[in-house]
C-alpha positions as CSV (number, residue, x, y, z in Angstrom):
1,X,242.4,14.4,113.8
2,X,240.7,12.2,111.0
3,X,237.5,14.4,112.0
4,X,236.8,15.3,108.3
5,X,235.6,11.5,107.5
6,X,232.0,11.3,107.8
7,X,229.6,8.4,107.4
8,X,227.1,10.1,105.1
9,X,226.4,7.1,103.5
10,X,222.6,6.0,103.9
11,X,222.9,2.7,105.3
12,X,225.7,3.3,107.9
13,X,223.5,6.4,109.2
14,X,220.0,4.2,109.2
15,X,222.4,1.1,110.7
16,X,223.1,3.4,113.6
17,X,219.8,4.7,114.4
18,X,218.4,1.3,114.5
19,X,221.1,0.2,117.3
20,X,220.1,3.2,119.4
21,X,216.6,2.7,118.9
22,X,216.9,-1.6,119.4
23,X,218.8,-0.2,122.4
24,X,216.2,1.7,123.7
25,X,213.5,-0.9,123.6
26,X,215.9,-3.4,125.0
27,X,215.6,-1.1,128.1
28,X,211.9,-0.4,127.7
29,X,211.5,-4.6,127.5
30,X,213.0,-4.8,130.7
31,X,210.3,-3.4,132.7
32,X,207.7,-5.7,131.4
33,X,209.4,-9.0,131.6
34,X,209.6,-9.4,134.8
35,X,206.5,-9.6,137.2
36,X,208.1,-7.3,140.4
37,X,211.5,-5.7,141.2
38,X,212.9,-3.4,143.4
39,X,210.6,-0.7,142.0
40,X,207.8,-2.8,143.7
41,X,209.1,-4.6,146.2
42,X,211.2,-1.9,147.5
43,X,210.1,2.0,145.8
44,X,206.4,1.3,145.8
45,X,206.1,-0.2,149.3
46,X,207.7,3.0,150.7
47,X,205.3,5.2,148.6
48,X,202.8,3.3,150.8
49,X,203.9,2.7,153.7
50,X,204.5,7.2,153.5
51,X,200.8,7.2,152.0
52,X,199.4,5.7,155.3
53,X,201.8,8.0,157.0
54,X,203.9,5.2,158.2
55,X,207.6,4.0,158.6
56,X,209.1,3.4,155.8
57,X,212.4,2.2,157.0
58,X,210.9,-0.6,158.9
59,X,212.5,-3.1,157.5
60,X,209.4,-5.0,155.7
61,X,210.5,-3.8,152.1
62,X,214.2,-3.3,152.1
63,X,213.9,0.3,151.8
64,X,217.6,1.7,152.6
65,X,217.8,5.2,151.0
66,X,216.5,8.8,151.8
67,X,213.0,9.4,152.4
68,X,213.0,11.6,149.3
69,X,212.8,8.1,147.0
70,X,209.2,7.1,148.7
71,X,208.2,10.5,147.7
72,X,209.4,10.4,144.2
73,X,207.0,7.0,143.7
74,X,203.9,8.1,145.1
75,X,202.8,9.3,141.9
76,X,203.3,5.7,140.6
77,X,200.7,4.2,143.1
78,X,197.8,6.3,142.2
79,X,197.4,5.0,139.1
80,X,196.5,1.2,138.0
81,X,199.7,-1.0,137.9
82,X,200.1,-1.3,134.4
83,X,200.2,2.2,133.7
84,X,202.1,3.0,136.1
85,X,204.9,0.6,134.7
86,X,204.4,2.1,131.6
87,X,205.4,5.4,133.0
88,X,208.2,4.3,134.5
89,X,209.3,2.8,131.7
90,X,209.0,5.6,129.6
91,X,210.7,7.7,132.3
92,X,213.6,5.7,132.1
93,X,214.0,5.2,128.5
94,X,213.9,9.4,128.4
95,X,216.8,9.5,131.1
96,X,218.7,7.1,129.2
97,X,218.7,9.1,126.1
98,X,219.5,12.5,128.4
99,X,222.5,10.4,129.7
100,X,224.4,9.4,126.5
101,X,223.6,12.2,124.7
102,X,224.3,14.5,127.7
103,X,227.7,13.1,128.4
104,X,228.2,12.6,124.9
105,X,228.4,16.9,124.6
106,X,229.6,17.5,127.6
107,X,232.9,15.3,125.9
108,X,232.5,17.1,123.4
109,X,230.8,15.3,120.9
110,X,229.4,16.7,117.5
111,X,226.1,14.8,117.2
112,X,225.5,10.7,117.9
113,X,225.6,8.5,115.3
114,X,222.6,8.6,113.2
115,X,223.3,11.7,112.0
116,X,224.5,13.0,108.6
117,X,227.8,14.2,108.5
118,X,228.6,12.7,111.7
119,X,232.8,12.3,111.9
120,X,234.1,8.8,111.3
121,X,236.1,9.0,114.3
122,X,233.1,10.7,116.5
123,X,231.0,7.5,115.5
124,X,233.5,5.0,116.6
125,X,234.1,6.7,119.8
126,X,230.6,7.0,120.9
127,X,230.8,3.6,120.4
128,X,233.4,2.4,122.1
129,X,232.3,4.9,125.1
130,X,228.9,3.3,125.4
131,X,230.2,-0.3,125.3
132,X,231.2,0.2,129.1
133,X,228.1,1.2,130.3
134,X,225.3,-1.3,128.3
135,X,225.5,-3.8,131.3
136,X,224.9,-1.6,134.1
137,X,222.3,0.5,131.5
138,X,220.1,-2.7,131.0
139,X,221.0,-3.6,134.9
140,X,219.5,-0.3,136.1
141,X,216.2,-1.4,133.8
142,X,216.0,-5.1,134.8
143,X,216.1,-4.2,138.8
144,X,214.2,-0.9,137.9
145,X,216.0,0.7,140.0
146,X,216.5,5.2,139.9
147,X,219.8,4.9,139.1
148,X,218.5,6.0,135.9
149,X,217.2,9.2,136.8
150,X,220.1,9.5,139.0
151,X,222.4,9.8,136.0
152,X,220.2,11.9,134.1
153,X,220.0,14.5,136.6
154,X,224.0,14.3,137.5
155,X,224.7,14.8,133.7
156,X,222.0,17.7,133.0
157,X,224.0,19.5,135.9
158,X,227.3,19.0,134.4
159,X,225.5,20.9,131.2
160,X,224.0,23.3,133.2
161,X,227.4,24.0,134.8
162,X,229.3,23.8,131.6
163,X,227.0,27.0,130.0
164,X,227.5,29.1,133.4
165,X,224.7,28.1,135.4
166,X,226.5,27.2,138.4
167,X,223.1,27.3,140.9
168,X,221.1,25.9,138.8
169,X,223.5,22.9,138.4
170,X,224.1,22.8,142.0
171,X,220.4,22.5,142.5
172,X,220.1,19.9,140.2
173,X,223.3,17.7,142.1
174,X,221.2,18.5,145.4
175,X,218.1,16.8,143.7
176,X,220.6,13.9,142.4
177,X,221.5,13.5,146.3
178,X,218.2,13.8,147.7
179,X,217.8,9.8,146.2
180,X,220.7,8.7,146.8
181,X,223.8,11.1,148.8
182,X,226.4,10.3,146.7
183,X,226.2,13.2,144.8
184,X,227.1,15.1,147.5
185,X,230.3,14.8,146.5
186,X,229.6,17.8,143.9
187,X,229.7,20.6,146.6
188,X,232.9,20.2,148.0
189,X,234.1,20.1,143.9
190,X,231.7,23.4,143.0
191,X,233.9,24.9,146.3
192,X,236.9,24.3,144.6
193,X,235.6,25.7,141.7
194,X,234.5,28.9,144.3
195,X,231.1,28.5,143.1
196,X,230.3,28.8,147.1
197,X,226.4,29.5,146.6
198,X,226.4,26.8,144.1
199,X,228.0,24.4,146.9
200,X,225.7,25.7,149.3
201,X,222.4,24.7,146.5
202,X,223.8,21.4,146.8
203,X,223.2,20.6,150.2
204,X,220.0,23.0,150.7
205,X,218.6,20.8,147.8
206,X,219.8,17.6,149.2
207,X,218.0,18.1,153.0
208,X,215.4,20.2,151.9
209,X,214.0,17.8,149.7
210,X,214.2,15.2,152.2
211,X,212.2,17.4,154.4
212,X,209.4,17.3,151.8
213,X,207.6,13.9,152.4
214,X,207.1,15.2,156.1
215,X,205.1,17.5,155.2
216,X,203.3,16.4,152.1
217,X,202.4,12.4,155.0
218,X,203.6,13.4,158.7
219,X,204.5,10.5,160.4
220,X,202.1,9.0,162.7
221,X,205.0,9.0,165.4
222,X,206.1,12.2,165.0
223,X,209.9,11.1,164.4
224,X,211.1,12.9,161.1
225,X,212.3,10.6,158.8
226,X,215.2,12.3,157.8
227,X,216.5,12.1,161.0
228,X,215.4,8.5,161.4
229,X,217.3,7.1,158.5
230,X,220.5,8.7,159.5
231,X,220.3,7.1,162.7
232,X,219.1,3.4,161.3
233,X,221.7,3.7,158.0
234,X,224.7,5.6,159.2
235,X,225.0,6.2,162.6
236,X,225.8,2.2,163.0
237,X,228.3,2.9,160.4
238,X,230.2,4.8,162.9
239,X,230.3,1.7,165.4
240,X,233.8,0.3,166.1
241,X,232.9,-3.2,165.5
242,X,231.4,-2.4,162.3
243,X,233.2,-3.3,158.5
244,X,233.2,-1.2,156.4
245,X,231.6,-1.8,153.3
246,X,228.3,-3.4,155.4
247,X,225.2,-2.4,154.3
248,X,221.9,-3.7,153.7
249,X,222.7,-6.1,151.1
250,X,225.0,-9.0,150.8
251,X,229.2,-8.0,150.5
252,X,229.3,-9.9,147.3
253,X,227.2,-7.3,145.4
254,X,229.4,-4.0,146.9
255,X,231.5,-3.0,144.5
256,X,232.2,0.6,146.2
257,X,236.0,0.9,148.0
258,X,234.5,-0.7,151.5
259,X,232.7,-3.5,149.5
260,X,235.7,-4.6,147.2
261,X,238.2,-4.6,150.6
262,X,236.0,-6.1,152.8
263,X,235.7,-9.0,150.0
264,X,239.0,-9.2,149.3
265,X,240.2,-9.2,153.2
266,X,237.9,-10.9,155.0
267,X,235.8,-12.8,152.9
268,X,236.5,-16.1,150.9
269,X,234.9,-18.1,148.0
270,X,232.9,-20.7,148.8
271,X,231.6,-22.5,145.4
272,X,228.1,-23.2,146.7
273,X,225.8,-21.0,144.7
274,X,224.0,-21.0,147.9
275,X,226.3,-18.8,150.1
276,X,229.1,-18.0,147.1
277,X,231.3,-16.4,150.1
278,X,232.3,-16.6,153.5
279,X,234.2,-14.9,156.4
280,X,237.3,-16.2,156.2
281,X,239.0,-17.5,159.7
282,X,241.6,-15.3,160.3
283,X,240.8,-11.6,158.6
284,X,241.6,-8.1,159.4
285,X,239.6,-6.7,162.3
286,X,236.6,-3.9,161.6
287,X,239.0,-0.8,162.6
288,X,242.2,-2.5,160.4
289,X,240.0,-2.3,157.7
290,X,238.5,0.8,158.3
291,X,242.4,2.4,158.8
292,X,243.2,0.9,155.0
293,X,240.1,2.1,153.0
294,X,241.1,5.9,154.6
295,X,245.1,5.2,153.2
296,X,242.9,4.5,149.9
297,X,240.5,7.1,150.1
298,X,243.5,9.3,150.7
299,X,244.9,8.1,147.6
300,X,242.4,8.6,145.7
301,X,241.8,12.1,147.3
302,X,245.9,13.3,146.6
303,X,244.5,11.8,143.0
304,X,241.6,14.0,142.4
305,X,243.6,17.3,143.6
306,X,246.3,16.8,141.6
307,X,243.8,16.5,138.5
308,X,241.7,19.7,139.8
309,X,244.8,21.8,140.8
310,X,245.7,23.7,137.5
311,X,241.7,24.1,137.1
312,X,241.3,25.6,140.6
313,X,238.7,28.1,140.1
314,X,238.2,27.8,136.8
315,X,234.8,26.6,134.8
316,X,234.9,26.3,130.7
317,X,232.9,24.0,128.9
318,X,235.3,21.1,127.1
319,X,236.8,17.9,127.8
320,X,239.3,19.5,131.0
321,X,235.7,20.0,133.1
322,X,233.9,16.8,131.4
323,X,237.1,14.9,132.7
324,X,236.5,16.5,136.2
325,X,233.1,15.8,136.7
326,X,234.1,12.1,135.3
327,X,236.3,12.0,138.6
328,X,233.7,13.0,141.1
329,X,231.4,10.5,139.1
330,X,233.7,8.2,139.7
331,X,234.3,9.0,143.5
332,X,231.0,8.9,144.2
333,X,231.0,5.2,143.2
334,X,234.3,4.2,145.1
335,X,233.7,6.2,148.2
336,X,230.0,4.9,148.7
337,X,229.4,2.6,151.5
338,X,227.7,1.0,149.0
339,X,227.8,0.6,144.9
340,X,226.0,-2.1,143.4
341,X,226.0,-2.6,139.5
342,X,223.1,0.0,138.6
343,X,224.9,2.6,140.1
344,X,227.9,2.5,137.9
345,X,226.3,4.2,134.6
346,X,227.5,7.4,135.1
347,X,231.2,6.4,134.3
348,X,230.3,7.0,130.7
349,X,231.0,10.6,131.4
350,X,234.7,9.2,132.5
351,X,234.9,7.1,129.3
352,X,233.8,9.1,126.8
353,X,235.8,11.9,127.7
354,X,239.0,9.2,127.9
355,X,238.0,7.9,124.5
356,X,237.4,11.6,122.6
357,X,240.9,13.0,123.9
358,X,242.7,9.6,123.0
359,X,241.0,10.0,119.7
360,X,241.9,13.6,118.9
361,X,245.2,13.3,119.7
362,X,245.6,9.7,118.5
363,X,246.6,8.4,121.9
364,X,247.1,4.9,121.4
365,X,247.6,4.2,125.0
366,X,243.9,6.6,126.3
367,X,243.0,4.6,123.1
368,X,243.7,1.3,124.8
369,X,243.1,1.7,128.3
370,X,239.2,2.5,126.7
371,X,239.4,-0.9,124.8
372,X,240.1,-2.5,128.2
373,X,237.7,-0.4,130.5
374,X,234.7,-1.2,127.4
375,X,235.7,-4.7,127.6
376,X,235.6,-4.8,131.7
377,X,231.8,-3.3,131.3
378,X,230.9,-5.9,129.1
379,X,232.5,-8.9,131.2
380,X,229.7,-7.3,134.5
């Protein structure tokens, strides 16, 4: 590997550390130029609607996920609006920086670019890893969504798991999960790895947490909320006239497994900006569709074993576990009832573990397929 060519030279270094900072105030921008996003409309509505020890899943502000996220943004209305955007802001600018340099080590990376004595080749992959992931970075900001904070906490486990600490990274999944459940996903991959207590963190973390805004605003109704969100947001999910890939918003903006078949099968272009699809006339029916996203999930499960099966059990830092947690990363997208474009920024794990290996063992075709999967992130 060409890893002995550095870019010591002044101006590339400074060149490099002026993208990542432009970078980082082209998120930062995005929370002051527009006037309310979901953060308000959605996040902060919840924070009050649990203030006045309320329902927040009644519909009035969109509010879809685990109690846990109105807790989480009840700090942000006690404090005058501006200031609290500010601090938001700030919060996600920080998680950015945890994310890419986070997955960046767990890849395997000697030090971003910016640095003196950074590898030639090490600069050019970090590159073409964080190409995928600018759209859904600057997406996450312009929505203000968590997805953010989401991603930081998901990769400060995989580092946490990658120097031994397997409870503490199992905790910090079961925090991840308490937003949005998704994460989940990472105890049935720290069982395989028979980090059992770990796997166990996970989902302690996960309910516990979500038992936490009961007690800090009981509702006025007495009807935990926990409990109410499962049966408003997946209970129906279970009802045989149902599709799959139905949730709260419209199907042309679920990209998760569900989404992207139940837009493919059953839905049709239109052309008017209006109403850009349509159910088409004749489709598959609710449980024909459910029957072929389990033939894909099972795919995709035979997948992921094959990939863990020489690893069974075993947890060493280096691109082998980076790859792994890439693939639960990247099941937790495609096995979501829903995925929207925010939630997609933690495939940089996936592609920056794809571009280091095809890089260090000059792999033109891992090479390639991260030209194509950078270029796809940039076409979002």
């Amino acid at each position: 590997m060409a890893a002995t060519r550095t870019t010591d030279s002044r101006p590339a270094i400074w060149a490099c550390r002026l993208l990542i900072a432009g970078f980082l105030g082209l998120v930062a921008l995005q929370y002051f130029t527009r006037k309310t996003a979901d953060w308000e409309v959605v996040y902060l509505s919840a924070a009050n609607h649990l203030r006045a020890h309320g329902d927040v899943f009644d519909g009035t502000n969109g509010y879809t996920y685990p109690p846990f996220g109105a807790l989480f943004a009840v700090p942000f209305t006690l404090v005058p609006p501006l200031a609290g955007t500010v601090a938001f802001a700030s919060l996600n600018v920080l998680c950015a920086v945890v994310v890419f340099v986070g997955a960046w080590r767990l890849a395997g990376g000697r030090g971003l670019p910016g640095r003196a004595g950074t590898g030639a080749v090490d600069v050019a992959a970090f590159w073409l890893g964080a190409l995928l992931v600018v759209g859904f970075v600057l997406d996450t900001a312009a929505n203000r969504q968590t997805d953010l904070v989401i991603a930081a906490i998901v990769v400060t486990g995989g580092l946490l798991l990658a120097r031994g600490r397997s409870i503490s990274a199992g905790l910090a999944f079961g925090l991840a999960a308490a937003f949005k459940c998704t994460p989940l996903l990472f105890a049935p991959y720290l069982a395989w790895k028979r980090r059992f207590v770990a796997a166990g963190a996970v989902v302690v973390a996960a309910v516990g947490l979500n038992l936490l805004p009961d007690v800090a605003y009981p509702p006025a109704d007495g009807k935990a909320r926990l409990a109410l969100w499962k049966d408003r947001f997946l209970a129906p999910m279970s009802d045989a006239n149902r599709d799959p890939g139905q949730w709260a918003s419209a199907v042309g903006f679920n990209h998760s497994l569900a989404g992207i078949n139940l837009r493919l099968l059953a839905y049709e272009r239109t052309g008017d900006p209006a109403l850009p699809v349509a159910p088409k006339a004749e489709r598959p029916t609710a449980r024909e569709l459910k029957l072929i996203n389990l033939g894909c999930v099972a795919l995709m499960g035979v997948v992921a074993l094959a990939a863990f099966w020489r690893k069974s059990g075993v947890v060493e830092a280096g691109p082998a576990l980076a790859a792994e947690l890439g693939v639960v990363c990247a099941l937790m997208l495609m096995l979501s009832p829903m995925s929207s474009k925010p939630h997609f920024t933690p495939l940089l794990l996936a592609q920056l573990v794809i571009v280091r290996v095809g890089f260090a063992r000059r792999d033109r075709v891992l090479i390639g397929l991260a030209a194509l999967v950078a270029a796809g992130g940039l076409c979002t």
